[in-house]
N, C-alpha and C positions, 0 to 999 in steps of 0.2 A: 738597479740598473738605470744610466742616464735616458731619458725622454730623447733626444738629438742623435743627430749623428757625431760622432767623435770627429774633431775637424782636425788636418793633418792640412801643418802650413807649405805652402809650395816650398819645394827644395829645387829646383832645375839650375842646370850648372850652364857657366856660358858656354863649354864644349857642345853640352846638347840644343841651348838656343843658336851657337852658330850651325850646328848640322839644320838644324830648322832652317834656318837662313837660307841656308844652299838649297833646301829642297821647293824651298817658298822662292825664289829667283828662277828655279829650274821651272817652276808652272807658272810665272805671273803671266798675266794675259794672254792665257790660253782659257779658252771656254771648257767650264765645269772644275775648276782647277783647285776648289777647296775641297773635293772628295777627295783626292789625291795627296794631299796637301795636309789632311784631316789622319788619315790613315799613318804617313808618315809620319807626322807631329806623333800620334797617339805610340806606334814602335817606337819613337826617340824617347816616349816620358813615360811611357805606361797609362794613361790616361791624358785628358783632355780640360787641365784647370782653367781658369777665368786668363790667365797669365799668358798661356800659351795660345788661347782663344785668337785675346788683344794680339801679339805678334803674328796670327795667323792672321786675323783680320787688317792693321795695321800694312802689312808685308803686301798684300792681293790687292791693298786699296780698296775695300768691301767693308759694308757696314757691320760692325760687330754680331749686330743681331743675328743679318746673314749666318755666318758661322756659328753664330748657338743655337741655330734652327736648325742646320746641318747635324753639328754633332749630339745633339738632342733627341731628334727626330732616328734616328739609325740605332737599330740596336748594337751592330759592331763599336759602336762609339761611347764608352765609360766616361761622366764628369769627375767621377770620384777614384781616388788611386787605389790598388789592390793590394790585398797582404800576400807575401811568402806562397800561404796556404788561402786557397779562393774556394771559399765553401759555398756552395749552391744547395740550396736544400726545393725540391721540387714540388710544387701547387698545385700538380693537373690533377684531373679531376679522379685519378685510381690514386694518387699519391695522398691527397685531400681526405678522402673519405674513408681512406686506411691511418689516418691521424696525422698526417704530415703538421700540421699546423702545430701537436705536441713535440714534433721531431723539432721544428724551428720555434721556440719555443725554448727548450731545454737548451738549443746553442748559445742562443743571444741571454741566456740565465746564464750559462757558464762562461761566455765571453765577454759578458758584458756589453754587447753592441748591437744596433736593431740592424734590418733589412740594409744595404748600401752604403754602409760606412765600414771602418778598418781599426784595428786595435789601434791604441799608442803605440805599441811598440813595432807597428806593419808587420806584425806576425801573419794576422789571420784578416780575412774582408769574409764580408756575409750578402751572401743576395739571394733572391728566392727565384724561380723559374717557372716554366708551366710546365715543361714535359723535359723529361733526359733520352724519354724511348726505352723506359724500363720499367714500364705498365706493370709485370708480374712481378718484382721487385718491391712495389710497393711496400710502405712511402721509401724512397730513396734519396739521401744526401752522398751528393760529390765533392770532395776536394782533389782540387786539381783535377787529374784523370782519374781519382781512386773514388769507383765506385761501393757505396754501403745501400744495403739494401734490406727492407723486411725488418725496418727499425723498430725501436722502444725507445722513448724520453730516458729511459736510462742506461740506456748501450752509449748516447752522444758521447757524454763526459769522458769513459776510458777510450773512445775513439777519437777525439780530442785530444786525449792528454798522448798520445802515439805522435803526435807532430809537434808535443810543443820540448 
């Protein structure tokens, strides 16, 4: 399994930078205008690359920083693009001490990918959480809205192979 994250090159088509465009004229100089700004960009692309950053920032007249402190700082705000299937495997502290760490573990051995990165093929993205609110579940991984719960390192694999 690679050390890095699996880097997936910007694909944004100029349809989705001109909707950028419109929404970035519709708030320029208006105060607070990159949260707005931010939110839309990110529905237009799925996340929030270096790319779209620069056009947010470029567009407000604001210094780039500005906007990577924004969408940095905010957990609604993803840097990294998502797959298909967005698997959340949870950290808290019932999830943790019931092995979740074996649970995320066993994904990124069968997919090949660490914490915050997406297959080659944007099947599958992995991230880890603190809590889902499924305490007695424990440890519990989500894809998408599909709750698993009360895992084993080796239930991942045929729970896995059900999406791909």
């Amino acid at each position: 399994m690679p050390n890095c994250k699996t880097v997936v090159p910007y694909r944004g088509t100029a349809e989705q930078e001109e909707r950028l465009r419109k929404v970035i004229a519709e708030h320029k100089g208006q105060p607070g205008a990159t949260m707005p700004v931010l939110q839309a960009a990110q529905e237009i692309f799925g996340y929030l690359p270096e790319e779209v950053q620069i056009i947010v920032a470029e567009g407000l007249e604001i210094p780039l920083s500005e906007v990577y402190g924004v969408a940095s700082f905010y957990a609604q705000f993803t840097l990294n693009p998502k797959g298909r299937y967005q698997i959340s495997v949870c950290l808290g502290t019932a999830c943790y001490v019931k092995g979740a760490a074996a649970i995320l573990n066993a994904v990124q051995q069968k997919l090949g990918i660490v914490p915050g990165s997406i297959t080659a093929d944007g099947k599958f993205s992995l991230d880890s959480c603190r809590c889902v609110g499924a305490c007695g579940l424990a440890p519990v991984m989500m894809i998408n809205n599909d709750v698993y719960g009360r895992l084993t390192p080796d239930q991942v694999g045929p729970i896995l192979d059900m999406y791909k």
